[in-house]
N, C-alpha and C positions, 0 to 999 in steps of 0.2 A: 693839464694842471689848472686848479682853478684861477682865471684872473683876480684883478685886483678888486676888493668889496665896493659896494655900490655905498656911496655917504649921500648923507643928507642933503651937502650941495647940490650933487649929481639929480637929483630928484626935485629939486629948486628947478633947475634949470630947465629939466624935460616938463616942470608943468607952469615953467612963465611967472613962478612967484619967488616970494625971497624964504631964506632960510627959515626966518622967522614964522613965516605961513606956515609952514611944514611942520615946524614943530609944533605950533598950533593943533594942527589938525591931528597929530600923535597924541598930544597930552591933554588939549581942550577944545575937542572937536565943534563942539556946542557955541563957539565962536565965532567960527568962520562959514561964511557962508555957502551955502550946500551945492552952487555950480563951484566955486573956488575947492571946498572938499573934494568935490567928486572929482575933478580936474588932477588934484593931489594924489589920490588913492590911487585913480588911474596909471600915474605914471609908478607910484611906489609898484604896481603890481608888474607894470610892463619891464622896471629893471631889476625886478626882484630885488627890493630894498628891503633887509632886515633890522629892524629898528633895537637898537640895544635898550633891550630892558631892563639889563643890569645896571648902565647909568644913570636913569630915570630913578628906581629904585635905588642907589646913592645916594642920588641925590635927596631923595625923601628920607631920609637917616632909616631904610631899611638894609640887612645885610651887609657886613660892619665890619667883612673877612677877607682877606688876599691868600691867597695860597702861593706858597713859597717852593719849590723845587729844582733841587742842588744836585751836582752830579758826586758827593763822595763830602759828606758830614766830617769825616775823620781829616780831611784838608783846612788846616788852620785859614786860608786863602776863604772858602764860604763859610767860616764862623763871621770873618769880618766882614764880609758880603752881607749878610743875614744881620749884622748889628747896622749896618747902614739903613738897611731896609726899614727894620722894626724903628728905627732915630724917626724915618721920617714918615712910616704910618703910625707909628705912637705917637707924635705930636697931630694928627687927624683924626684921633680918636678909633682906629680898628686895630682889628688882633690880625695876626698872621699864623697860619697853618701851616710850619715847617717839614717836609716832605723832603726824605735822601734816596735820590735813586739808583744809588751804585752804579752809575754807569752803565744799568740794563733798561732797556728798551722796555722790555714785561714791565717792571714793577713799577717804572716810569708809567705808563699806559693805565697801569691800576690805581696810581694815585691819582692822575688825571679825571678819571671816573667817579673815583671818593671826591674831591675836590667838587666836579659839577654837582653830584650827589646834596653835597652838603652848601651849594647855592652858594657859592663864592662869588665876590664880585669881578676878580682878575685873578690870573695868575702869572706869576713870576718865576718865569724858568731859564734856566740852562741847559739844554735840549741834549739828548745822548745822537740824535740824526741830525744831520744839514737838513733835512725835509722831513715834518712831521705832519701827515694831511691830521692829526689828534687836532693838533694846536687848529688848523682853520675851522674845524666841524668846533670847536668851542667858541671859538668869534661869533660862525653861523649865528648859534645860540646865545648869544648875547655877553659871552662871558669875555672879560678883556683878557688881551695876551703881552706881555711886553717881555722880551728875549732878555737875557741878562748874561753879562758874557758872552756874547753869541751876536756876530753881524746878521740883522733881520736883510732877507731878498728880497723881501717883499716892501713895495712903497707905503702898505697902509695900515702895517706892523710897527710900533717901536720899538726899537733894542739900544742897549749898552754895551757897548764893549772895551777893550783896548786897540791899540792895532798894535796885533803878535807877531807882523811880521817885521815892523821897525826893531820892536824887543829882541827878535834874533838877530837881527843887523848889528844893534847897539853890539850882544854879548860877540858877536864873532869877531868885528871890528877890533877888540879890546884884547880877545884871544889870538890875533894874527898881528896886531899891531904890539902884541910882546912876545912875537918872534915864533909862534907855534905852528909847523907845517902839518902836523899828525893830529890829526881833533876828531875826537868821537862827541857823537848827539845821541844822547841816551832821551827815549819818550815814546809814550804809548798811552792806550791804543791808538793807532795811526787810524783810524776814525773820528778823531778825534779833531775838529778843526781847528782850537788850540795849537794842538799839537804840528799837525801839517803846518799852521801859518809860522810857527816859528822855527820849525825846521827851513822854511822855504826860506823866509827872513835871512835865514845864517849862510843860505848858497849863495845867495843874493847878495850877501857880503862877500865872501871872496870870490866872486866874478870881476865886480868890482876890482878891486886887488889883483885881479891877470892870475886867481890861482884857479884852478881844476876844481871840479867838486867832488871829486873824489878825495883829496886833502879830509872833505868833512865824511866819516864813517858812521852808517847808521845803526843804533842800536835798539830793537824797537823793544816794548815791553807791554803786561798784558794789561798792567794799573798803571796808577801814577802812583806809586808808594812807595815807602821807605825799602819796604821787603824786595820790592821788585828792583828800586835803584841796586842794594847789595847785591843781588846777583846780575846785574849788568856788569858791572862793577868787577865782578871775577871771571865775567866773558873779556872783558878789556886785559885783563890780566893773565889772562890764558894764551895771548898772544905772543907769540917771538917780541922779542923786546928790541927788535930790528924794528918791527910793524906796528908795536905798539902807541897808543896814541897816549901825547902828550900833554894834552889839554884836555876836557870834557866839559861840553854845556849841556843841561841836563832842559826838559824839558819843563819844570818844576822843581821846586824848592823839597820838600818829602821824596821825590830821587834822588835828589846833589847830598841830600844829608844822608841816605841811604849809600850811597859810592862813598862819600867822606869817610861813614863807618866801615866797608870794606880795604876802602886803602890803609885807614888805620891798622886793621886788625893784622894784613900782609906786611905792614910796617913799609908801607910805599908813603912818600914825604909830603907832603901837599901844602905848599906849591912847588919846591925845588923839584921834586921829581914829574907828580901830575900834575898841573892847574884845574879849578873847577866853580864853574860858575851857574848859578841855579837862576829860579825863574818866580818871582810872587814877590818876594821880600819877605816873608812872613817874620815874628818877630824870632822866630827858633833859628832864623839864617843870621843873625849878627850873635846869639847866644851861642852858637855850634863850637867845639874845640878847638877849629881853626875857623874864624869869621867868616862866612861865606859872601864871597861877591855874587849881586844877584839882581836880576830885574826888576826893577819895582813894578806894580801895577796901584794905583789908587783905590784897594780894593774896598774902604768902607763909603767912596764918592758912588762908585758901581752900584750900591745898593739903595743909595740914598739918591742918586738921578734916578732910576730904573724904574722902584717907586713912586716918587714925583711925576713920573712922567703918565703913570698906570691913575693917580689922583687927578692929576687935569685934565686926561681925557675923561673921567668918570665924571666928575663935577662939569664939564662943559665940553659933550660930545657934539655940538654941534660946528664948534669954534677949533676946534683942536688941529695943531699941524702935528701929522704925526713927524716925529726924527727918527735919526739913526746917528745917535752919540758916539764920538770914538776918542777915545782920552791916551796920550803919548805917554808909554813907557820913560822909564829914565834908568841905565845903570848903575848900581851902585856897589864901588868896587872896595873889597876887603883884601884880607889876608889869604883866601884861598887860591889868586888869581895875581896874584901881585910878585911877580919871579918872571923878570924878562929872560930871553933863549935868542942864543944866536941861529937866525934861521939856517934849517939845514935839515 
């Protein structure tokens, strides 16, 4: 796997001058003197340093575009992603190329392509893989990357996220701390690192608690969508009612609503009979017919750091610390979840 990119520092160093030199010699070579250059060059070639051209070009008010790509347009969760974003590159003057990749790998891959095509200055993803070599071969090339929703592994990436695995802890805590021993975890695709951190989150809660993780049942599915939660929703219910679980946290909010509307239709009671707690906040989870209790995530700050962060290293790549932001969930509990149970 490729290490970490060679910076501009890194090439300070190997040739004994300061930053300042360096960029010298990239953007006005015609200034520094020709053993000081060549001394430069030298080392840019011996660490293979790729000078981003994309932010020089920013910087010069050329190419004026971010590319934006979302894993699933139809999730209220990155409309408000996406109005953060647009908040705070529309107050810097550029457009943004909004890109839905369903959650496929392919046609992820092909906007990726359209995007370099079309001389983007960054792009701003939520990656369908933990490990995308796409994303590095675009840096190569000068194009910035900044993960959104998604912990970056790499040091010299920045990303946004939340951390998904407190989010399950908060919902499971809330679900065992009102008495529920029987809890199903509806969420898919389990490729999905979302997905996995907040399932783990929720074992992780009742370990804690001295319970088994088998208490938590897992029910995976192939979306995150409404259609997909309904039919989790009737595998739950297809259960002996010995086995059946009494609780559900849903992976997302368009699942919880998805189970809401199956338990309705079966006429199962929610919360007396199931509890169910979803995961975004979206605003359709306090409007739902029975108020959904639900995760919140800060999801229009997600797009407006993400952003910001894709704008400072563009305007000032020489300076730039890249991060790795993580913004704490918070529970917020309704009426779907609000029916304590004597354990048992």
């Amino acid at each position: 796997m490729p290490g970490p990119a060679v910076s501009i520092r890194d090439v300070a160093s190997q040739a004994g001058v300061s930053v300042g030199t360096v960029s010298n010699v990239l953007n006005r070579p015609d200034i520094v003197a020709a053993s000081t250059r060549n001394r430069v060059l030298a080392a840019i070639n011996e660490l293979g340093f790729v000078p981003n051209d994309a932010a020089r070009q920013l910087r010069r008010g050329r190419g004026r575009t971010l590319g934006l790509v979302v894993l699933d347009v139809a999730n209220p969760f990155f409309t408000d992603v996406a109005k953060g974003v647009e908040d705070a590159t529309g107050a810097a003057g550029m457009a943004v190329i909004f890109c839905n990749s369903d959650g496929d790998s392919a046609k992820e891959s092909r906007y990726l392509d359209l995007l370099e095509e079309q001389r983007v200055q960054g792009v701003l993803i939520t990656p369908v893989d933990d490990a995308n070599e796409r994303l590095v071969r675009l840096r190569e090339r000068g194009v910035l990357v900044v993960l959104l929703d998604r912990r970056s592994t790499r040091p010299d990436v920045c990303s946004v996220a939340v951390d998904d695995r407190l989010g399950g802890e908060l919902a499971m805590r809330h679900l065992v701390e009102a008495g529920h021993r029987r809890i199903a975890f509806v969420g898919g695709p389990w490729r999905l690192e979302q997905v996995r951190d907040r399932y783990h989150g929720a074992v992780h809660a009742l370990r804690e608690a001295g319970l088994a993780e088998e208490t938590l049942r897992r029910f995976e599915t192939p979306s995150p969508t409404v259609a997909a939660g309904r039919d989790a929703a009737s595998r739950i219910l297809g259960l002996p009612r010995s086995a059946r679980a009494t609780a559900v946290f849903c992976a997302n909010d368009l699942l919880a609503l998805g189970v809401l509307q199956e338990l309705t239709r079966q006429q199962v009671r929610v919360p007396e009979d199931i509890a169910l707690v979803g995961y975004d906040d979206i605003d359709f989870a306090a409007a739902a017919a029975v108020p959904l209790s639900s995760v919140r995530q800060p999801r229009q700050r997600l797009g407006q750091t993400a952003a910001q962060l894709m704008l400072d290293e563009a305007n000032d790549p020489e300076n730039h610390q890249h991060k790795q932001v993580i913004f704490e969930p918070e529970l917020v509990v309704r009426e779907s979840s609000q029916y304590a149970r004597t354990p048992g």
